[in-house]
matplotlib code that plots the C-alpha trace (Angstrom):
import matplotlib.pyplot as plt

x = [-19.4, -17.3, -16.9, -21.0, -21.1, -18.6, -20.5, -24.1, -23.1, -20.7, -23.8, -26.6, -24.4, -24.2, -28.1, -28.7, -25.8, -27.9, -31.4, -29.5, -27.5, -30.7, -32.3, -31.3, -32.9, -31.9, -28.0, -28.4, -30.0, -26.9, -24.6, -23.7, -22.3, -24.2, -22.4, -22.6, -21.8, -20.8, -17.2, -14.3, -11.0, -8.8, -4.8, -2.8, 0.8, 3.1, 4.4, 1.3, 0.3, 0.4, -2.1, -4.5, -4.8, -5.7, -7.9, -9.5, -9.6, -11.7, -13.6, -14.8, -14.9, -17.9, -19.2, -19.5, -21.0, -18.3, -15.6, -12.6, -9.9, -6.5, -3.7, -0.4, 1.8, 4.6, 2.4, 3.1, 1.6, -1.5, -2.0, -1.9, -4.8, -7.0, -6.7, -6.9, -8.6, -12.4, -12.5, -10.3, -12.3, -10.5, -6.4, -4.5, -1.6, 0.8, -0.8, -3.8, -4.7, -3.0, -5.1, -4.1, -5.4, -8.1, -9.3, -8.6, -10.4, -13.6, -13.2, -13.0, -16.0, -18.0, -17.4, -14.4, -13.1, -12.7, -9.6, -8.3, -5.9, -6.4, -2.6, 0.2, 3.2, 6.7, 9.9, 12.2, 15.7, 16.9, 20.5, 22.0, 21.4, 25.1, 26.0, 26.0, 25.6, 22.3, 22.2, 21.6, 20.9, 19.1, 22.5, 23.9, 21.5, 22.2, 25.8, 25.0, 22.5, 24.6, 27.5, 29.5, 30.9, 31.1, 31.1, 31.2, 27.6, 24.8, 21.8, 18.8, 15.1, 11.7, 12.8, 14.5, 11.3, 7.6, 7.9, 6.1, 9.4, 12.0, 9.8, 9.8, 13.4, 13.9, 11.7, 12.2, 15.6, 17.3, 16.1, 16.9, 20.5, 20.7, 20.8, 24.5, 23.2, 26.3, 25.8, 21.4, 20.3, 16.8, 14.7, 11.5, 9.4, 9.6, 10.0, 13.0, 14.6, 14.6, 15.6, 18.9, 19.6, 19.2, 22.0, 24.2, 26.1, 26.9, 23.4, 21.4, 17.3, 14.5, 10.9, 7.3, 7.3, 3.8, 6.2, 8.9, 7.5, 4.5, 6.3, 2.6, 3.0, 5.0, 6.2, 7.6, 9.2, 11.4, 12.2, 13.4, 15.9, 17.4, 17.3, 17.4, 15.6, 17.4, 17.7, 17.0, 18.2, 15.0, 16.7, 13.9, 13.9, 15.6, 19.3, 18.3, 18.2, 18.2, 14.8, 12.6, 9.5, 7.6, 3.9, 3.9, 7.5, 5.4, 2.5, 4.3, 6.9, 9.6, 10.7, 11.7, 10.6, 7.1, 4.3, 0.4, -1.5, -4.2, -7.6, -8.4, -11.9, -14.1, -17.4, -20.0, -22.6, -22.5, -21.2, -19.0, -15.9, -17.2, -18.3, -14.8, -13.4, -15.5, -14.3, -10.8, -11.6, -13.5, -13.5, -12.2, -10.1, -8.3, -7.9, -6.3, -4.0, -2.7, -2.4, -0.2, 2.0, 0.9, -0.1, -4.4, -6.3, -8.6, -8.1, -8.4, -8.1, -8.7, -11.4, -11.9, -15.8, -17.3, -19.7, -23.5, -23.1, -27.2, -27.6]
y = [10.3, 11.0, 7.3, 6.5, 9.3, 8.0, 4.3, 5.9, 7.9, 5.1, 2.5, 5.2, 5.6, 1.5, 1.5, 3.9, 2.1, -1.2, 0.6, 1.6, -2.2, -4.2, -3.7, -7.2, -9.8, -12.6, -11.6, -10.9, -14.6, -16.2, -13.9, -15.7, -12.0, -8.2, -4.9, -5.9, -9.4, -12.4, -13.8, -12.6, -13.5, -10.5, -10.6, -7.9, -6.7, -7.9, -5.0, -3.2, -6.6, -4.2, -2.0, -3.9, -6.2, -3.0, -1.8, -4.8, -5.9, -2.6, -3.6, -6.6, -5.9, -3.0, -5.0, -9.0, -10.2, -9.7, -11.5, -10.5, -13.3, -11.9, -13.8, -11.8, -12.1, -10.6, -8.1, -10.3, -12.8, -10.8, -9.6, -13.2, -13.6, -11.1, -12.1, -16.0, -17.1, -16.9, -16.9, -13.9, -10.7, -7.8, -7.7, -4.1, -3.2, -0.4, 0.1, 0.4, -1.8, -1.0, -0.4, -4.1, -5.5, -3.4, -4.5, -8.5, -8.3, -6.2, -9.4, -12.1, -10.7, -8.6, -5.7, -3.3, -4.1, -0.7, 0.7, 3.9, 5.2, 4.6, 6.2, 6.7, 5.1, 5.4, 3.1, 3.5, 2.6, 1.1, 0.5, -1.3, 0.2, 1.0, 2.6, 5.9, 5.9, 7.1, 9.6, 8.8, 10.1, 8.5, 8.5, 6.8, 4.3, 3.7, 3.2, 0.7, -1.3, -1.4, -2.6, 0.6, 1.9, -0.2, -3.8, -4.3, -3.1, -5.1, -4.2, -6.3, -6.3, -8.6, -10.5, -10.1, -10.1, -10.1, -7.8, -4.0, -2.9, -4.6, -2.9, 0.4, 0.5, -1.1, 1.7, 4.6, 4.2, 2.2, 3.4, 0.0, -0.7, -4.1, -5.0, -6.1, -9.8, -9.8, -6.9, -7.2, -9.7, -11.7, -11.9, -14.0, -10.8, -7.8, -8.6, -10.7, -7.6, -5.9, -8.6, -8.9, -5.6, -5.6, -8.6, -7.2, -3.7, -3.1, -4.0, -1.2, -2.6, -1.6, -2.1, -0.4, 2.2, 0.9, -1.8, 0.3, 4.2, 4.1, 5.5, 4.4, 0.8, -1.0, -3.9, -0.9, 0.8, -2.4, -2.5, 1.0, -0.2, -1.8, -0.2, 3.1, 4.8, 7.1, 10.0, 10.5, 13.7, 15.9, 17.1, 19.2, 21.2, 24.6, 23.8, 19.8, 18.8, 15.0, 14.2, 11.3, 9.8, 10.9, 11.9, 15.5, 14.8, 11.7, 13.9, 16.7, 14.7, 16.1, 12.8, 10.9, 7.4, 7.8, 5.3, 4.8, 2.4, 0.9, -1.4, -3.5, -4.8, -8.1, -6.8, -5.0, -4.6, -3.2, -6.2, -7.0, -5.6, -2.8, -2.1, -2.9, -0.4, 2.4, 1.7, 1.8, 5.5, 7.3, 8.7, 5.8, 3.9, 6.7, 8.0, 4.4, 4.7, 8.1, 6.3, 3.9, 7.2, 6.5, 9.7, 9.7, 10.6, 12.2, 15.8, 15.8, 19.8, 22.0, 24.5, 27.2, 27.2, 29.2, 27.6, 28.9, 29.1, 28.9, 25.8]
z = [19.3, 16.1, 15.8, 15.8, 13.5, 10.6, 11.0, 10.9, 8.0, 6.0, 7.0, 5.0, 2.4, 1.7, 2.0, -0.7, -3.1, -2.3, -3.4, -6.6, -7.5, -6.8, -10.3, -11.5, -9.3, -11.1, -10.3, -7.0, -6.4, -7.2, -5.1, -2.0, -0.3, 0.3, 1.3, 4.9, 4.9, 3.7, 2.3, 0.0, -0.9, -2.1, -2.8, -1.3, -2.6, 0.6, 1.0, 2.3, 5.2, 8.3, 7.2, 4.9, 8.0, 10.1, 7.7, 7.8, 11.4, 11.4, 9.0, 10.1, 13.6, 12.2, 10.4, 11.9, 9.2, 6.7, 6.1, 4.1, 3.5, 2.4, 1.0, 0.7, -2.2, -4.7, -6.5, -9.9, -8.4, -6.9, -10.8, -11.8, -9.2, -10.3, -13.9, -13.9, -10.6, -10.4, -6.6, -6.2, -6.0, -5.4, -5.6, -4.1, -5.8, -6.5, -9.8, -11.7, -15.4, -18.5, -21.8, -22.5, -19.3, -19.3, -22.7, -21.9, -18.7, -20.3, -23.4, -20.5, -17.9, -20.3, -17.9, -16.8, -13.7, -11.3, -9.7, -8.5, -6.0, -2.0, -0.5, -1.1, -0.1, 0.1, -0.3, 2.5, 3.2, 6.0, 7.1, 10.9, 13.9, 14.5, 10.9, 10.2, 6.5, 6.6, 3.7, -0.2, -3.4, -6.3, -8.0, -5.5, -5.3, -8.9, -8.2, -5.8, -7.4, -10.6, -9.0, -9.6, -5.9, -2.6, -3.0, 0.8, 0.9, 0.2, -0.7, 0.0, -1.5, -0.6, -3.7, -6.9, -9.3, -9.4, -6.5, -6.3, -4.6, -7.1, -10.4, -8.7, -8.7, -12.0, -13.3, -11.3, -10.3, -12.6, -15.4, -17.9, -16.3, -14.9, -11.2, -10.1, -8.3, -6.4, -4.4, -4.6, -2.2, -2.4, 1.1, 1.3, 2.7, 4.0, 7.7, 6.5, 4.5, 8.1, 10.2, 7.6, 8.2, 11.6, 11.6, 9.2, 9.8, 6.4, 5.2, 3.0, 3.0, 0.7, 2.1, 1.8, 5.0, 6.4, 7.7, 9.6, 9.5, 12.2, 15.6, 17.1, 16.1, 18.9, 16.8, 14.4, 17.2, 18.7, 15.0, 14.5, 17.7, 15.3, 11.8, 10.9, 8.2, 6.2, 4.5, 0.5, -1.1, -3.0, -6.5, -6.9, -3.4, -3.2, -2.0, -2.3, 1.3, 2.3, 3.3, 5.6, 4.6, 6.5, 5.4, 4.7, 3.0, 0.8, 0.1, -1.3, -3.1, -1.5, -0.5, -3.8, -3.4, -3.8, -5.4, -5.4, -4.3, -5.7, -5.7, -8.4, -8.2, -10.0, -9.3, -11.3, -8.5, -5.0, -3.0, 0.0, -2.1, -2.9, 0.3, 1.5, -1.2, -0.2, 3.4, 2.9, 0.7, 2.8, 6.1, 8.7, 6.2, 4.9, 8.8, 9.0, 6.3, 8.0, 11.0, 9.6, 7.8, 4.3, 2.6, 2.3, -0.7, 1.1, 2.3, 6.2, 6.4, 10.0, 9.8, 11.9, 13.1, 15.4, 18.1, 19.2, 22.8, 22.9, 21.5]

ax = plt.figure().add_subplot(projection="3d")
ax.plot(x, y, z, "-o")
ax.set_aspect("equal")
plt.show()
């Protein structure tokens, strides 16, 4: 019931953003795709694959007529995408365009592309099954990264550049210090960051927790047999406990790890990616992303109502 209700409601709202886009006829002739249907090719930061291709297989199975073709990538590489390559329509990130970008694209397609946050995510830390290491600080972490305590530890990432995860810590952990490469490992992927942990007892893995956090996901679960996800220490909590992330703990920042993510989008009419983006921000998309333990933009709150037992 709820279900036919969201796609009734999600399907009127598409109607009345065609009525509005459909003012330029001689556009629309061209486009080969509509809200509903058609082809796209988008490029998704790697570190977000298990839900984008949820969100998507939702998406598409709602819809038949639309087809969204992902290719997942370092986020550099998704940026390069939405900037150079014609045929890429839509790119999701962990961040929105700078002034710069913002200014080349609006020089290069006579229009500003659109982006805003979807979720947010957190970076977790995994270590071995079998270790019991499982709490850290951000000072530590700096230690570690830099070289500066425990050189039997190694600490792995899904790469050593272009990567969402690899700038995050450069930025936000970092701080401008250099990575030590003999402790920081390179993996391929994400899925290879955890299976080297899994492997390797004195491991320390950094990955995007829609891969390893959703205790729903059986694929996730046989991996959590394996790693486990630990602890971060809140400096800004009263008596600074060491916390999970877990989705109240990412929403109110109380874990420290915490990023956006965000849609990029080539289109200045109502189209299959926009469609696609109002998908993934409203109701069922946003349901998905809290399904998958991201934190949701959208407010889900409980009311208390009070039911007309005449009706």
């Amino acid at each position: 019931m709820i279900r036919k209700y969201l796609k009734s409601s999600y399907v009127f709202l598409l109607i009345i953003f065609s009525f509005f886009s459909c003012n330029n006829t001689n556009q629309k002739s061209k486009r080969d795709d509509a809200p509903l249907n058609g082809t796209i090719h988008i490029t998704v930061d790697e570190s977000f694959k298990p839900v984008i291709e949820e969100q998507i297989s939702v998406f598409e199975a709602s819809f038949p007529e639309a087809h969204i073709i992902a290719e997942y990538k370092p986020e550099a590489d998704c940026l390069k995408d939405f900037f150079r390559d014609t045929i890429n329509r839509m790119v999701i990130v962990t961040r929105g365009l700078n002034d710069k970008e913002d200014q080349y694209m609006l020089d290069s397609l006579n229009y500003r592309p659109g982006w805003d946050k979807i979720a947010t995510d957190a970076i977790a830390i995994i270590v071995n099954g079998k270790s019991n290491d499982t709490l850290f600080s951000i000072n530590r972490l700096q230690d570690l990264l830099t070289g500066n305590s425990n050189h039997t530890q190694q600490v792995v990432f899904d790469g050593l550049s272009a990567t969402s995860t690899v700038r995050y810590v450069s930025d936000s952990i970092l701080r401008g210090k250099k990575f030590d490469t003999s402790v920081v490992k390179a993996a391929k992927n994400s899925k290879e960051v955890i299976d080297f942990v899994s492997e390797n007892e004195n491991a320390i893995g950094l990955v995007g927790i829609s891969w390893i956090g959703n205790p729903e996901d059986s694929a996730q679960v046989n991996m959590l047999r394996k790693v486990k996800i630990a602890y971060v220490q809140c400096d800004l909590c009263k008596d600074s406990p060491y916390v999970k992330p877990m989705q109240a703990s990412i929403l109110t920042r109380r874990y420290p790890l915490v990023r956006g993510l965000y849609y990029l989008i080539k289109e200045n009419y109502f189209g299959l990616g926009s469609s696609f983006v109002n998908f993934m921000k409203y109701e069922r998309g946003q349901l998905i992303f809290r399904r998958a333990y991201l934190g949701p933009v959208m407010d889900f709150d409980i009311r208390n109502v009070k039911i007309n037992q005449k009706l």
